[in-house]
C-alpha positions in Angstrom: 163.2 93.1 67.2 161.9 92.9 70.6 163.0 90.9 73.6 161.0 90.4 76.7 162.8 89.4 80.3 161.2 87.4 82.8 162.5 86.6 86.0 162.1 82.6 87.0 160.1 82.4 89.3 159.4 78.7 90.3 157.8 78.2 93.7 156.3 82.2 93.0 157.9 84.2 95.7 158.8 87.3 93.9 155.0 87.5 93.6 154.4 87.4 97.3 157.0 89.6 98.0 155.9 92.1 95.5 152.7 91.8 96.8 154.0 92.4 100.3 156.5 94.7 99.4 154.7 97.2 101.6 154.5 95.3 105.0 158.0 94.5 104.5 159.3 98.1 104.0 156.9 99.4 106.8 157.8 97.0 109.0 162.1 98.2 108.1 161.4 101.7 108.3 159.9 101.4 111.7 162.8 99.4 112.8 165.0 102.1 111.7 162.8 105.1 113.1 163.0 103.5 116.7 166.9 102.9 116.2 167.2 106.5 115.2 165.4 107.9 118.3 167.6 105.6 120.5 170.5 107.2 118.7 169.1 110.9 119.0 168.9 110.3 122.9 172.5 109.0 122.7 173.8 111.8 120.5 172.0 114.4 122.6 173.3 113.1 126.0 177.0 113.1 124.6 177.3 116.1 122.9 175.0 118.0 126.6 175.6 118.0 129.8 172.1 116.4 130.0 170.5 113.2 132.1 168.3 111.2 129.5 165.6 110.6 131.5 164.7 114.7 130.4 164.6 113.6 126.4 163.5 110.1 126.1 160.2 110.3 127.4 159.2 113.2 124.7 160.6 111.8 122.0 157.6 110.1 119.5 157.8 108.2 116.1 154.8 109.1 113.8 154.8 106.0 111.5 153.0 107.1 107.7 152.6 103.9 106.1 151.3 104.8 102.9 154.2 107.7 102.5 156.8 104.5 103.7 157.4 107.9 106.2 158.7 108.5 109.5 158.8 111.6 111.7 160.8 111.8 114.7 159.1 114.7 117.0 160.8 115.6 119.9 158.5 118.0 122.0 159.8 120.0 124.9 159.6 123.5 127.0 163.1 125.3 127.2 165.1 123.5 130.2 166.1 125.7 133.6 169.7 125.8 133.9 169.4 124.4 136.9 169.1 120.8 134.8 172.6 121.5 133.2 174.9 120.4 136.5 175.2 124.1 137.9 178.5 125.0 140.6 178.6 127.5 142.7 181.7 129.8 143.6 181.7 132.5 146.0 184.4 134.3 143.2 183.1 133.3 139.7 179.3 133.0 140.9 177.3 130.8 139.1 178.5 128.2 136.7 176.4 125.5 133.8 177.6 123.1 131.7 175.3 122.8 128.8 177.6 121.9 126.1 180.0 119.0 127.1 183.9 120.6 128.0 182.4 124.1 127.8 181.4 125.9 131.2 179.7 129.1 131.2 180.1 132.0 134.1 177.4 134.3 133.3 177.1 137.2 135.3 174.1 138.4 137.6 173.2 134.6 137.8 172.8 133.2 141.4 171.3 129.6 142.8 168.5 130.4 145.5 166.1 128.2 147.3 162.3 129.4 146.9 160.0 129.7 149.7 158.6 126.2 148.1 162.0 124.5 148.6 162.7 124.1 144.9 166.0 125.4 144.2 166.7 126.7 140.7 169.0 129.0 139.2 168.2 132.8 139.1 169.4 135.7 137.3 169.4 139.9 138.1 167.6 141.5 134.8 168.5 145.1 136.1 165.1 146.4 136.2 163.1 147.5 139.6 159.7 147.1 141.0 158.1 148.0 144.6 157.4 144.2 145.8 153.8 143.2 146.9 154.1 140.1 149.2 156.7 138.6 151.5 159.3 140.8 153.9 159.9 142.9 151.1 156.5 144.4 150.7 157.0 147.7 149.6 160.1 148.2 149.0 161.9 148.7 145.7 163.7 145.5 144.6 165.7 144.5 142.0 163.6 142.0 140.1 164.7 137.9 139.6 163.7 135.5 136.9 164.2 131.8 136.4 167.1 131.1 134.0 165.7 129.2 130.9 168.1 127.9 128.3 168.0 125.8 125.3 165.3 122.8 124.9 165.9 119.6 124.1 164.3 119.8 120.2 166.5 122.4 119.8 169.8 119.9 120.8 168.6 117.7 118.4 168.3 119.9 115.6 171.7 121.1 116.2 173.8 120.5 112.9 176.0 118.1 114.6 173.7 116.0 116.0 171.2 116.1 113.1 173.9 115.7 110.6 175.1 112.3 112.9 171.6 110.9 113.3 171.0 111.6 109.1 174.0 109.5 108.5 173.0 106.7 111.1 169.3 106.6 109.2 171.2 106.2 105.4 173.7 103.6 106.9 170.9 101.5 108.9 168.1 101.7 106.1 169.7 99.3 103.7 171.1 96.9 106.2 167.6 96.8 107.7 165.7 96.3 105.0 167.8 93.4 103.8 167.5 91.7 106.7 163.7 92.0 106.5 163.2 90.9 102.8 166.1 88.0 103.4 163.3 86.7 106.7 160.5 87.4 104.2 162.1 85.1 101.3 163.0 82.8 103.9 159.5 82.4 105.6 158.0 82.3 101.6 160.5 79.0 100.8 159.3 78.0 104.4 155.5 77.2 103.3 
């Protein structure tokens, strides 16, 4: 015995849908993959002591419509310290804020203003070389280097931030995608 299923389908709009099953989820996951960078930008900027304006312009959606894929790339150089709200202290030195409620004194770390006029934050490294330009030419100095710290794909692959922005994609998928098909089947019924 054999029974066959068929869905009614008067005016024929589970056809068209079917048929434009792609544009519809193509159209939701890129809806989705621009909420999720908005949400990476938000998660980033409360969980560091960041200003948006350094993540939002390198963060890119690749859209792979045949895959129905998305890939959020976030592209950056490691950030000076200087971009994480530094203090100064004539007793502690030096002091950043890179995660939020968690301020670092690292020692040998000093702010100095360069001959340029770009201020940046500075640290010892205990070695010494005989200097070949400036005042100091050739003497023995302790040598400086710019203090790099984390960069801003690093923050969001952190595992709380990633594990916040995974839920926020498998919450808003559905809902998004049921708002497209119910405009789709709505339009369809329209003409």
């Amino acid at each position: 015995m054999e029974f066959e299923l068929t869905m009614p389908d008067p005016d024929g709009i589970i056809k068209k849908i079917a048929a434009n099953y792609q544009s519809v989820a193509v159209g939701s996951l890129r809806k989705v993959a621009e909420q999720v960078r908005t949400q990476a930008k938000r998660e980033i900027t409360a969980r560091y002591k960041i200003h948006s304006s350094l993540i939002k312009d390198n963060i890119k959606i690749n859209l792979h419509p045949s895959r129905l894929e998305a890939d959020i790339v976030l592209k950056s150089r490691l950030l000076e310290a200087i971009e994480f709200s530094p203090r100064a202290s004539n007793r502690r030195g030096v002091s950043v804020e890179i995660i939020r409620g968690q301020r670092r004194y690292p020692k040998s770390w000093f702010i100095q203003q360069m001959a340029s006029g770009h201020i940046n934050i500075f640290r010892r490294t205990g070695k010494f070389a005989i200097m070949s330009k400036g005042s100091y030419a050739g003497k023995r100095r302790e040598v400086i280097q710019i203090v790099h710290t984390i960069s801003a794909s690093q923050m969001l692959a952190a595992r709380p931030v990633f594990e916040k922005l995974e839920k926020f994609f498998r919450e808003k998928l559905p809902e998004v995608l049921k708002h497209e098909l119910d405009y789709y089947v709505s339009q369809m019924k329209a003409n």
